[in-house]
PAZAPA-4460 file (N, C-alpha, C; in steps of 0.05 Angstrom, whole numbers, plus 32768, in hexadecimal, padded with zeros to 4 digits):
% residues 282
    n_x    n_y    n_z   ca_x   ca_y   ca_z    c_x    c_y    c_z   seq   type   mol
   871A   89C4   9004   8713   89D3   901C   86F9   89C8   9027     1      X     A
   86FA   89C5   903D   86E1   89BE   904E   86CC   89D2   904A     2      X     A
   86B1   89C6   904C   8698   89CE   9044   8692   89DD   905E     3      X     A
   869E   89DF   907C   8692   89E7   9092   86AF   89FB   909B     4      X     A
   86B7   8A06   9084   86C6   8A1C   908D   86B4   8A39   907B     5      X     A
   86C0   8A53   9083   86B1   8A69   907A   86BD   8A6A   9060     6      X     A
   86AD   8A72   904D   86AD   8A79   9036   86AA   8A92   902C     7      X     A
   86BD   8AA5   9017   86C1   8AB7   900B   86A4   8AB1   8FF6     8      X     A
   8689   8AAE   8FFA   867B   8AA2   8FDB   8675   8AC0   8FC4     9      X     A
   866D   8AB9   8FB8   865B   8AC5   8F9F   8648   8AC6   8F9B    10      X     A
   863A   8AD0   8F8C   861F   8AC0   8F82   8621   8AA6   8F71    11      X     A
   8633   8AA9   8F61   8636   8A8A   8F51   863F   8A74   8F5F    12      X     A
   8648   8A7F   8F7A   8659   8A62   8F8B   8636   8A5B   8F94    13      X     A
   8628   8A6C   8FA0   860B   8A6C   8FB3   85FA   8A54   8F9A    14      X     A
   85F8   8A5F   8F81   85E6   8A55   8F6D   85F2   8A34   8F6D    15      X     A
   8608   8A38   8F65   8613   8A13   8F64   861F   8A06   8F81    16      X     A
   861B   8A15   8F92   8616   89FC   8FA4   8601   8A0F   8FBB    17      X     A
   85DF   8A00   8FB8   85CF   8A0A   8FC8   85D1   89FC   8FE8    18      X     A
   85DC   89DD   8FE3   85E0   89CC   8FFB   85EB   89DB   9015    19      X     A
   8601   89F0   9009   860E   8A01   901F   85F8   8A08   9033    20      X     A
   85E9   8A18   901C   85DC   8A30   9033   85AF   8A29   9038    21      X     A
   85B1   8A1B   9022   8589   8A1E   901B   858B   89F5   9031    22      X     A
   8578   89FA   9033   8569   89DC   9041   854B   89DC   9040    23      X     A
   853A   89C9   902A   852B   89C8   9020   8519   89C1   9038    24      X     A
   8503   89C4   904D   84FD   89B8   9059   84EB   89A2   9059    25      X     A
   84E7   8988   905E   84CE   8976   9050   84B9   8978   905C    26      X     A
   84A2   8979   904C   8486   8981   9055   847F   8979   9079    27      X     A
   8483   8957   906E   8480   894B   908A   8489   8960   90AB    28      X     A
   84A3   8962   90A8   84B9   8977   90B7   84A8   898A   90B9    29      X     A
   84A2   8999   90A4   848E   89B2   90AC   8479   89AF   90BE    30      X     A
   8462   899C   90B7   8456   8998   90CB   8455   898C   90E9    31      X     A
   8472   897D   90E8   8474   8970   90FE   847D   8996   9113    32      X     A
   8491   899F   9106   8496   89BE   9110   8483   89C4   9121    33      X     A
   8463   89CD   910D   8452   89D5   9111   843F   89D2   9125    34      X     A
   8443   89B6   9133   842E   89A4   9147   8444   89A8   9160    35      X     A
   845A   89B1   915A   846F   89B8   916E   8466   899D   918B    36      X     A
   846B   8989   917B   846D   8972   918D   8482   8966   919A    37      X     A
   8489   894A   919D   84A1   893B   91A5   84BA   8941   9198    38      X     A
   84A7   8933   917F   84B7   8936   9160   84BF   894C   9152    39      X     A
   84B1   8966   915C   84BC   8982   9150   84D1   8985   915E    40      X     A
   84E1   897D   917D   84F9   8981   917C   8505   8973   916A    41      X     A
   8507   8959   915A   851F   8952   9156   851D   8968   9139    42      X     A
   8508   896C   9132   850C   897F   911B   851B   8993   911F    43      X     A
   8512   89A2   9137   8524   89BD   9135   8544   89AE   913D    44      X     A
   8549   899A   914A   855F   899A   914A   8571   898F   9131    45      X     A
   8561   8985   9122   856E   8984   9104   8571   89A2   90F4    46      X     A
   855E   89B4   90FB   8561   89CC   90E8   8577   89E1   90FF    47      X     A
   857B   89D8   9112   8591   89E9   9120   85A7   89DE   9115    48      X     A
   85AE   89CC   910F   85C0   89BD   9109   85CA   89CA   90EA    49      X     A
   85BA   89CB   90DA   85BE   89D2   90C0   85C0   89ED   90C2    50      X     A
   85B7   89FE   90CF   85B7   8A22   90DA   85D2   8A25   90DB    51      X     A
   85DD   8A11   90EA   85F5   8A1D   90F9   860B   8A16   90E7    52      X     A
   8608   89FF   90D2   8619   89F3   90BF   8619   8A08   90B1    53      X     A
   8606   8A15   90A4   8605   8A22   908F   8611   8A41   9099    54      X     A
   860E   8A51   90AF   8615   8A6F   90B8   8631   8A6A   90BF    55      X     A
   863B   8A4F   90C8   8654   8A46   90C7   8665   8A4D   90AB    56      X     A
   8656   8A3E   9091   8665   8A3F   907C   8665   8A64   9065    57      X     A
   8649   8A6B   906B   8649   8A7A   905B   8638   8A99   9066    58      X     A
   862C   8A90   9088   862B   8AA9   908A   860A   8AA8   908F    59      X     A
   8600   8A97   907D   85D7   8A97   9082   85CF   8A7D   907F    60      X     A
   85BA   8A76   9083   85A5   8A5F   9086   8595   8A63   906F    61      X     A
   858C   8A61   9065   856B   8A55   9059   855D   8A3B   905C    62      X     A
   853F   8A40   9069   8533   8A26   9069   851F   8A29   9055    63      X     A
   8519   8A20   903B   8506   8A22   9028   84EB   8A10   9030    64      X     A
   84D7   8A1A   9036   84BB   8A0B   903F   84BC   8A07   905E    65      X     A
   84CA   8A19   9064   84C8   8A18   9086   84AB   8A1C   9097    66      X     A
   8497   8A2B   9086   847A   8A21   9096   8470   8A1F   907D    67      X     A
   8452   8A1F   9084   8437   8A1C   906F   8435   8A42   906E    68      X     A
   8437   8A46   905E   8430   8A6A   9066   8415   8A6B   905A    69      X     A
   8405   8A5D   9055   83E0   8A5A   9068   83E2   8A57   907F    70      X     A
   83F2   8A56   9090   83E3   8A55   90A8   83DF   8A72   90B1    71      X     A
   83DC   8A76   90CE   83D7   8A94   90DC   83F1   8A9D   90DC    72      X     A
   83F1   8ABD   90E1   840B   8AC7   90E5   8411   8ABE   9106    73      X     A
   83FF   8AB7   910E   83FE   8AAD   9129   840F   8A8E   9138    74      X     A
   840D   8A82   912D   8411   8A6A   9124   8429   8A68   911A    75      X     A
   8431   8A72   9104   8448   8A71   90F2   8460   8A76   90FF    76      X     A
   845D   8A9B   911D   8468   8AAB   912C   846E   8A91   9146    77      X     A
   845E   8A82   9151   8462   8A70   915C   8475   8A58   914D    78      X     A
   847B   8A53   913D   848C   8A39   9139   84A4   8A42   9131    79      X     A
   84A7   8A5F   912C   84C9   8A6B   9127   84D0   8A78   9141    80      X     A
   84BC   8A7A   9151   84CB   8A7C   9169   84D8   8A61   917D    81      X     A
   84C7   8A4A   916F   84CA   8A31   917A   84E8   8A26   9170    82      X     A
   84EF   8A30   915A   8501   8A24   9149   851D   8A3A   9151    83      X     A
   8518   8A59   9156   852D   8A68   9162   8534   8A5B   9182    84      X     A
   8520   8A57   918C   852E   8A4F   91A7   8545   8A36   91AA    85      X     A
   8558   8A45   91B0   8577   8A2F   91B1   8586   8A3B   919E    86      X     A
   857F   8A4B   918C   858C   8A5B   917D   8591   8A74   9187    87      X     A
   8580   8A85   9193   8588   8A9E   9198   8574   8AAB   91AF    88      X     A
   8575   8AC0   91B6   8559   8AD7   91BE   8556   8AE4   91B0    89      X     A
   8536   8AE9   91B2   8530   8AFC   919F   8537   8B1A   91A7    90      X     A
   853B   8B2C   919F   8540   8B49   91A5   852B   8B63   91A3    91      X     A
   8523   8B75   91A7   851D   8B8E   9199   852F   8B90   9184    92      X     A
   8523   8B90   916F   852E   8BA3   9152   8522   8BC6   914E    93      X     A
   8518   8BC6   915D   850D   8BEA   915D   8513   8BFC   9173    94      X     A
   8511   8C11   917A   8508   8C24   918C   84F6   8C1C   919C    95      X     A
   84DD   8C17   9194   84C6   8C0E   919C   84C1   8BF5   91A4    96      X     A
   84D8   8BE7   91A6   84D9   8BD2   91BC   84CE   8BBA   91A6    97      X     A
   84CC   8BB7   918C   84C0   8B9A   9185   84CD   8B8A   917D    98      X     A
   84C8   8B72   9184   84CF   8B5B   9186   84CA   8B52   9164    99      X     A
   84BA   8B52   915B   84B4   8B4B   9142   84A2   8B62   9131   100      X     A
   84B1   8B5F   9111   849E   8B73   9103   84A8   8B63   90E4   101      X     A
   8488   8B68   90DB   8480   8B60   90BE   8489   8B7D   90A6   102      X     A
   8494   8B6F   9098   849F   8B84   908C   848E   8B82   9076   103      X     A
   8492   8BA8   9069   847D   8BA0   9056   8479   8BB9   904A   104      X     A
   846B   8BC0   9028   8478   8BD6   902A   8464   8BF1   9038   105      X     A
   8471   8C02   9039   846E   8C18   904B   846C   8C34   9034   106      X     A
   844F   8C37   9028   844B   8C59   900F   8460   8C51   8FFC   107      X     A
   8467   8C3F   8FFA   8473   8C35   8FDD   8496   8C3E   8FDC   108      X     A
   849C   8C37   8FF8   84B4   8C33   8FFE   84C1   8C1A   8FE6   109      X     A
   84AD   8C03   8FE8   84BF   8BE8   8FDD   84CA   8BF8   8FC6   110      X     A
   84C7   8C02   8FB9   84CE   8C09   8F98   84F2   8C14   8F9A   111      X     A
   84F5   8C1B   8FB4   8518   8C27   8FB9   851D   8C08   8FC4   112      X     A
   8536   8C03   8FB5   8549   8BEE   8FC1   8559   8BF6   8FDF   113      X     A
   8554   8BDA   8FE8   8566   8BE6   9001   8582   8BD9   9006   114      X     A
   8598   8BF2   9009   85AF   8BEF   9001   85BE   8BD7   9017   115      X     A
   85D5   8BCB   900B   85E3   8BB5   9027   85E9   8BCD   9038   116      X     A
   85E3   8BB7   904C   85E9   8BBC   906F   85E9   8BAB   9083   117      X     A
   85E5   8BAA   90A2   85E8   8B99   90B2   85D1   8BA0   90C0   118      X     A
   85BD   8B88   90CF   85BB   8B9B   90E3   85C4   8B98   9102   119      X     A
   85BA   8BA1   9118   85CB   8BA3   9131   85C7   8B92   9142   120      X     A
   85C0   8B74   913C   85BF   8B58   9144   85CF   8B45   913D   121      X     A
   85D5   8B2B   9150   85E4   8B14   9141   85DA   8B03   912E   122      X     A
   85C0   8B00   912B   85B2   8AF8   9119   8597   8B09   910B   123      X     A
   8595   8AFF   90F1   857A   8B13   90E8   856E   8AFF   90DB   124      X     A
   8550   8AFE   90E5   853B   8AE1   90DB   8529   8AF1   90D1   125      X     A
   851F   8AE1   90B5   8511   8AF7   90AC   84FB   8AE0   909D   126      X     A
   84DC   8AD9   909C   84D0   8AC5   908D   84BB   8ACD   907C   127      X     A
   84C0   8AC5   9069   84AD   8AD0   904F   848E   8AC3   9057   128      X     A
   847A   8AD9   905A   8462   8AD1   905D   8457   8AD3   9045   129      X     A
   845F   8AEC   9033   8452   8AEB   9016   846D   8AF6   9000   130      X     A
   8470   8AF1   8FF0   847F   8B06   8FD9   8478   8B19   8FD1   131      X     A
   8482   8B29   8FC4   8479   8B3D   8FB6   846B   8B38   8FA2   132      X     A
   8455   8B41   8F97   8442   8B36   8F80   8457   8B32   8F67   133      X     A
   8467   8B4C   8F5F   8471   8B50   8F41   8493   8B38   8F44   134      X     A
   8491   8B2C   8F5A   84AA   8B18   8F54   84C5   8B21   8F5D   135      X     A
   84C0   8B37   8F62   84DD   8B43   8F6E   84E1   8B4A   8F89   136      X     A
   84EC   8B58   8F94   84EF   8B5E   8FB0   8505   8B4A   8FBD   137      X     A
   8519   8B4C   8FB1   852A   8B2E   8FB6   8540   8B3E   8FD1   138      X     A
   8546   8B26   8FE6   855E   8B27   8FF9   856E   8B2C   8FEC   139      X     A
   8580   8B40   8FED   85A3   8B49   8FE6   85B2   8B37   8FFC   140      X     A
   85BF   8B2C   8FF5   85D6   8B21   9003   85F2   8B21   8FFB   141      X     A
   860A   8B2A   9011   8628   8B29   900B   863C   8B21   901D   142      X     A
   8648   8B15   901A   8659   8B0D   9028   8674   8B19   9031   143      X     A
   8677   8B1E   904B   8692   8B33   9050   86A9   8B2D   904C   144      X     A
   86B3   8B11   9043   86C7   8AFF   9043   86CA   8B09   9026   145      X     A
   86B9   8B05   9010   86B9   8B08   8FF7   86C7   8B2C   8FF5   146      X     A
   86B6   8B3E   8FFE   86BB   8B5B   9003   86DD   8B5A   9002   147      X     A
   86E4   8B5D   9019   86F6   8B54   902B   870F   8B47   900F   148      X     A
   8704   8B2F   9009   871C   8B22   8FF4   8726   8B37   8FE0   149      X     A
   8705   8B41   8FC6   870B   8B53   8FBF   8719   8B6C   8FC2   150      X     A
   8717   8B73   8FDC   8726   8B93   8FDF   8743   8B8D   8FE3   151      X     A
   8749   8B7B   8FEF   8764   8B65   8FEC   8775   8B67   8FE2   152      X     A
   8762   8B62   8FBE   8771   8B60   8FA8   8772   8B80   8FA1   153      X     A
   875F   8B89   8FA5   8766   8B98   8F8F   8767   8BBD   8F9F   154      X     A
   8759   8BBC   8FB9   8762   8BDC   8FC3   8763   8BDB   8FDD   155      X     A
   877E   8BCC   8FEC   8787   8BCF   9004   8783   8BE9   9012   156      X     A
   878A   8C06   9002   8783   8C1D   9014   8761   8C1B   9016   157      X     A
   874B   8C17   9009   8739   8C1B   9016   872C   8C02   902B   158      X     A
   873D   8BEB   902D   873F   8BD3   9040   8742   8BDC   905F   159      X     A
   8753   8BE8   9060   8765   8BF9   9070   8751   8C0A   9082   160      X     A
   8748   8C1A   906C   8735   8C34   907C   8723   8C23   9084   161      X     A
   8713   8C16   907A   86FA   8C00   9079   8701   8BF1   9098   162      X     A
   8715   8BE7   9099   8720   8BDE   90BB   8722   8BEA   90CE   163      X     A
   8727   8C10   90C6   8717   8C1A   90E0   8709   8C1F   90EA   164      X     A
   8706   8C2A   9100   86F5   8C27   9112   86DB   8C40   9108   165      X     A
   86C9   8C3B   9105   86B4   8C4F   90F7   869F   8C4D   9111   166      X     A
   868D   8C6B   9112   867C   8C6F   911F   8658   8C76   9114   167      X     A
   864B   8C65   9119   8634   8C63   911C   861F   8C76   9138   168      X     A
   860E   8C82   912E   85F5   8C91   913D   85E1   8C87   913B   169      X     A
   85DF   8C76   914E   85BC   8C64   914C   85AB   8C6B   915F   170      X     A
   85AF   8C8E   9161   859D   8C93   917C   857E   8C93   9174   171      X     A
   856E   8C82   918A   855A   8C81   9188   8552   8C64   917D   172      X     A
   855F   8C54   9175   855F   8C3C   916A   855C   8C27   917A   173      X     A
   8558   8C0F   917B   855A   8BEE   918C   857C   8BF0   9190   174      X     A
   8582   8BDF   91A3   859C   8BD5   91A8   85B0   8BF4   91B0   175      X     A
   85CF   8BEF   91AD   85D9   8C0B   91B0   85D4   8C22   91A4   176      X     A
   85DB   8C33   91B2   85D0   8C50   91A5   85F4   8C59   9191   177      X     A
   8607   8C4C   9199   861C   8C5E   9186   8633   8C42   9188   178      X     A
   8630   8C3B   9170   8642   8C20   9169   8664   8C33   915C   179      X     A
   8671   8C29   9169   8688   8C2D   9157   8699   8C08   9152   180      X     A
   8693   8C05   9138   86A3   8BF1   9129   86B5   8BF6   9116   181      X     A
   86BC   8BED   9101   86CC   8BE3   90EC   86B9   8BD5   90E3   182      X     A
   86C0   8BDE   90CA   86A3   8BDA   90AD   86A6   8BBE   90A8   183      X     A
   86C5   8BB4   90A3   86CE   8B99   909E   86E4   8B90   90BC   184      X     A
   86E5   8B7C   90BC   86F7   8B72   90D5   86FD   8B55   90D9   185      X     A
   871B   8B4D   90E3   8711   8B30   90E6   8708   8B28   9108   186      X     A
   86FA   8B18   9107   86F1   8B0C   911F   8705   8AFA   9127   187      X     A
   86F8   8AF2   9144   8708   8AEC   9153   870B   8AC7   914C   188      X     A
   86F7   8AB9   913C   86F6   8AA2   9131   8708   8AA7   9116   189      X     A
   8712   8ABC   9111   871A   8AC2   90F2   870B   8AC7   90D9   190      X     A
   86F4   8ABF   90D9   86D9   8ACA   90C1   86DD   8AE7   90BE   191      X     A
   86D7   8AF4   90A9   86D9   8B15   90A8   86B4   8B1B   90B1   192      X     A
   86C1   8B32   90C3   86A2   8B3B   90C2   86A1   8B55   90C5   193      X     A
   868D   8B58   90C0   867C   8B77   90B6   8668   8B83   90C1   194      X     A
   866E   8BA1   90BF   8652   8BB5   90D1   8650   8BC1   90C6   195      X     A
   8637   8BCB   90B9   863C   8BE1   909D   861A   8BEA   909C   196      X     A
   8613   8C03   90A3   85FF   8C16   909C   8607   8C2C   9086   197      X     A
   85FD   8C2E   9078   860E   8C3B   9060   85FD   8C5E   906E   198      X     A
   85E0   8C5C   9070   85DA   8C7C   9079   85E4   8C81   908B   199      X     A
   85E6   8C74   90A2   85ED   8C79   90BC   8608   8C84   90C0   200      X     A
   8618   8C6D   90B1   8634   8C70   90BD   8642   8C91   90A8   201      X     A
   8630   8C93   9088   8636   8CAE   907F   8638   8CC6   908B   202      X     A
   861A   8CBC   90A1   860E   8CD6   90A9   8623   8CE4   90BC   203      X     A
   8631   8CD8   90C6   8649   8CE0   90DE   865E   8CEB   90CA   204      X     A
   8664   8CEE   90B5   867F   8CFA   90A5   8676   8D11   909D   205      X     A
   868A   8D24   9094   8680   8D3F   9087   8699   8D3C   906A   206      X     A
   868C   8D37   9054   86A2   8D3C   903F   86B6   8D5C   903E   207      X     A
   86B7   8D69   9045   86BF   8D81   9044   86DE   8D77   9059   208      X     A
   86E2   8D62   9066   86FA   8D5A   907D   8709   8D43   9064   209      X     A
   871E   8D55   9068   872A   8D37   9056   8728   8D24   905B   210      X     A
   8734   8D1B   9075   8731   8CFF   907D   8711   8CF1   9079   211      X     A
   86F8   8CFF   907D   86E2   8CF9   9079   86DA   8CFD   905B   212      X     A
   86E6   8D03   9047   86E3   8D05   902E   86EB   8CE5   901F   213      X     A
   8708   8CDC   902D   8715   8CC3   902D   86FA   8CAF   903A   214      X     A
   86F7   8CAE   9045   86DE   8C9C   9056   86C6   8C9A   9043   215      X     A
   86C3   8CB2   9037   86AE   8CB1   9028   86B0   8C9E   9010   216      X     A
   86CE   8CA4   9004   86D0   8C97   8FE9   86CF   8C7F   8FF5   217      X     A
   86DC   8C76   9002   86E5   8C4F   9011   86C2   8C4F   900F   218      X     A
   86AB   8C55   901A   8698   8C51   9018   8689   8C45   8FFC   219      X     A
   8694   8C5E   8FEA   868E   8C54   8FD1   8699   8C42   8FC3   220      X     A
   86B2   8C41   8FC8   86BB   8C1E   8FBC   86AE   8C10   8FCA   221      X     A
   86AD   8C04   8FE3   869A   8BEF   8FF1   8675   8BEB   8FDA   222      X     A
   8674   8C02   8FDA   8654   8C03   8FD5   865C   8BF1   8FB8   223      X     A
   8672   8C00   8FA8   8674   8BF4   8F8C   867C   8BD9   8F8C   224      X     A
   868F   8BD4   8FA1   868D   8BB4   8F9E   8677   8B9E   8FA5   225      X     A
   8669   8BA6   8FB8   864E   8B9B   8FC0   863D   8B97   8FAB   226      X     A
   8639   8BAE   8F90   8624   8BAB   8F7B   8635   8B9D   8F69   227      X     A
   8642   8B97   8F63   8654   8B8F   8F4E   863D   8B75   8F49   228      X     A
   8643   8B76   8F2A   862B   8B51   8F27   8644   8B41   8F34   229      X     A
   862E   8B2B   8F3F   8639   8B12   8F52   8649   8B14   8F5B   230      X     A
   864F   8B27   8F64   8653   8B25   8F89   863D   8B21   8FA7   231      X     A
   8626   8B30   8F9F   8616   8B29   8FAB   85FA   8B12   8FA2   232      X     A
   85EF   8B0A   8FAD   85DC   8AF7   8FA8   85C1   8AFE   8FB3   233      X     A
   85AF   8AFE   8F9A   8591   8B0D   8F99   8587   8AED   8FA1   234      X     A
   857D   8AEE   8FB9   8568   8AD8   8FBE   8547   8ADE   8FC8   235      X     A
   852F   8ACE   8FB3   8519   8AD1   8FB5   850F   8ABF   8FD1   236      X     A
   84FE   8ACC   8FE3   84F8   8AB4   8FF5   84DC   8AB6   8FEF   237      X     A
   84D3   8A98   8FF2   84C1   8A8A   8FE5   84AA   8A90   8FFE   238      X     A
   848F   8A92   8FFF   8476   8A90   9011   847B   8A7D   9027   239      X     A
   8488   8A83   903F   8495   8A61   9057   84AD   8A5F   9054   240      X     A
   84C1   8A68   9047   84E4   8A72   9049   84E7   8A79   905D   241      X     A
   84FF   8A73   906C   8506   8A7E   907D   8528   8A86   907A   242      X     A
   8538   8AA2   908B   854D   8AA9   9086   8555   8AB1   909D   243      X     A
   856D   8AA1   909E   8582   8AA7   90B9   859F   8AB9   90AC   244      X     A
   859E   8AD1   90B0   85BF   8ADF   90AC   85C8   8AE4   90C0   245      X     A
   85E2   8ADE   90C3   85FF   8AE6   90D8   85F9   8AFF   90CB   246      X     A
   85F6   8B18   90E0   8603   8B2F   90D8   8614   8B38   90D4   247      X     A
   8627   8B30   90E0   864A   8B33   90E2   8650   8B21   90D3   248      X     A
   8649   8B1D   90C0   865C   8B05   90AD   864C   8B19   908D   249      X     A
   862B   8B1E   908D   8625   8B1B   9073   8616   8B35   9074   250      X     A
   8616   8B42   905D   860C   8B61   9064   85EC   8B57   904D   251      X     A
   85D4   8B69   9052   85BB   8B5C   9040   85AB   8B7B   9039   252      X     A
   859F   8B7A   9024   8591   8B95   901A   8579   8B83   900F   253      X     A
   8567   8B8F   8FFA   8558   8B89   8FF6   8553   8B97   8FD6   254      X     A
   8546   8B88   8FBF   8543   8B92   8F9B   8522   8B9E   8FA6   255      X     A
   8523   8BB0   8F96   8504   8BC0   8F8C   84F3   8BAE   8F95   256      X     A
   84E7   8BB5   8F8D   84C5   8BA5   8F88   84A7   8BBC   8F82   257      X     A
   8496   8BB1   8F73   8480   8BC2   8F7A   8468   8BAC   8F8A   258      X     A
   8463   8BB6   8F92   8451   8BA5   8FAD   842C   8BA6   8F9C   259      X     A
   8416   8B97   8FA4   8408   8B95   8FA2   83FA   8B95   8FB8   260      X     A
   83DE   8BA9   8FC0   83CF   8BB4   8FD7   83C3   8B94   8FDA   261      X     A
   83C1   8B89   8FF9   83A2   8B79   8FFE   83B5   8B62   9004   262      X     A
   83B4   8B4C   9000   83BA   8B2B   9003   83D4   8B25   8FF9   263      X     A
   83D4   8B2A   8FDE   83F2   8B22   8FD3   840D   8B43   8FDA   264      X     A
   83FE   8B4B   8FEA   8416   8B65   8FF5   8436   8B57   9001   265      X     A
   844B   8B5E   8FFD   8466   8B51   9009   8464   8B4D   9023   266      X     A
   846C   8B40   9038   8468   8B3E   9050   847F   8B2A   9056   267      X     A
   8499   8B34   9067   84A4   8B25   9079   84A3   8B2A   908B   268      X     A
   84A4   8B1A   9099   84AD   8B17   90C1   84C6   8B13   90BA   269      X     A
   84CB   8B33   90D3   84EE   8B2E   90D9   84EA   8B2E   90F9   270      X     A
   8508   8B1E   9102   8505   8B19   911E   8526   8B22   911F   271      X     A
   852E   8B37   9139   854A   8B33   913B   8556   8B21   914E   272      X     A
   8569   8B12   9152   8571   8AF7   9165   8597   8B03   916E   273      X     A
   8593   8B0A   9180   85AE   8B06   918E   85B7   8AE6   919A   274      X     A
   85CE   8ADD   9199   85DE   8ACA   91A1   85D2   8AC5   91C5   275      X     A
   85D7   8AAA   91CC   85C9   8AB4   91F0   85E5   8AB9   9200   276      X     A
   85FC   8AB7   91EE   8614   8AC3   9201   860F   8AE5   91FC   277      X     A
   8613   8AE5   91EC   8605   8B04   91E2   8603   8B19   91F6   278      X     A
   85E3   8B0A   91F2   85C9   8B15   9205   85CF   8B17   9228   279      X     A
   85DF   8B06   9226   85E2   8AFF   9248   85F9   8B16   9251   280      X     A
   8613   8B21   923E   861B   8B36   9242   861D   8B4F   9239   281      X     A
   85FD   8B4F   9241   85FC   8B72   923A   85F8   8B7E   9255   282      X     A
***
């Protein structure tokens, strides 16, 4: 099978072949990025190139050493917007209209895992400015094709429900206020893809309705297949990592962590990026 078709992966397919999806960036490259010169186009147009190879095959990007993360957050915010342009627009991800937010933890939120989901963009960029001190805090990643195979084999009735049409309440949120999708689906290129808020989309059912009692369980197999070991893939991003996910292809959560107050505290920049066909018909 060709390397530039979509892939059902694993975590063990991700581990033995990183070529798919990671692209190591070379120092040089970094800084040429950085001086955003002549020469920083042909860079970005080598790392668009590899973006699009890779969300092609499996759904996400990684660029490992994509800046110096000494530099300013100022600086750093400048060369990933240099490197998104031709890729996407940036969006609001909030209520509050922002364009960009450093994530980070919030009264000791990090310590709850955060469960797979999607969020309500075509792309989600997210760049490690620091790690978490204690080593953990790792990207969840899964693949809907993999989902999707599994339920296949083994529980067509909750495949089924999973394909209908489910309703979402994002009032008050960035982007639409009331999504109705299908959790799993195939697209119109044929890739399976996925929309999945696990609070959100609960919060609309009442178990006491049968039919919403049925919804509930399909929920819980999904959730169970998602945790199952290796199916999903725990990835650490390194201080200058950078991460591109298809949302409609790959659903992402996030492992514990306990955070450390001051300098070595967790800190990503996430950016949301719609497509510019997208963007142009809304």
């Amino acid at each position: 099978m060709s390397d530039n078709v979509e892939i059902g992966w694993d975590a063990k397919h991700l581990v033995d072949r990183p070529e798919l999806w990671s692209l190591p960036l070379a120092r040089d490259d970094q800084h040429t990025l950085a001086a955003a010169d002549d020469d920083a186009h042909k860079v970005r147009s080598a790392v668009h190139a590899f973006v699009d190879a890779a969300i092609e095959r499996v759904g996400f990007a990684h660029i490992a050493g994509f800046v110096d993360p000494g530099r300013s957050e100022d600086d750093i915010t400048r060369t990933l917007l240099f490197v998104l342009d031709g890729i996407g627009v940036v969006v609001p991800q909030n209520g509050a209209g922002d364009l960009l937010q450093v994530l980070r933890d919030r009264d000791g939120d990090g310590v709850t895992a955060l469960g797979f989901h999607c969020d309500t963009c075509d792309l989600l960029v997210l760049l490690c400015l620091q790690p978490a001190a204690d080593g953990q805090g790792f990207t969840r990643l899964a693949s809907a094709r993999k989902v999707d195979d599994i339920l296949t084999a083994e529980d067509r009735d909750t495949l089924s429900l999973l394909r209908e049409d489910w309703t979402y309440d994002r009032t008050g949120r960035a982007g639409p206020q009331i999504v109705v999708s299908p959790i799993l689906f195939t697209q119109p290129d044929g890739t399976i893809g996925c929309y999945y808020q696990t609070r959100t989309v609960r919060a609309s059912l009442n178990p006491d309705r049968p039919a919403d009692a049925r919804r509930l369980a399909a929920l819980d197999v999904l959730d169970e297949v998602l945790h199952r070991p290796g199916v999903g893939f725990d990835l650490m991003l390194a201080a200058g990592d950078l991460l591109l996910i298809r949302n409609s292809r790959v659903l992402h959560g996030r492992s514990p962590y306990i955070d450390q107050p001051g300098p070595k505290a967790r800190r990503i920049l996430r950016l949301w990026v719609d497509d510019v066909a997208t963007e142009e018909n809304r």
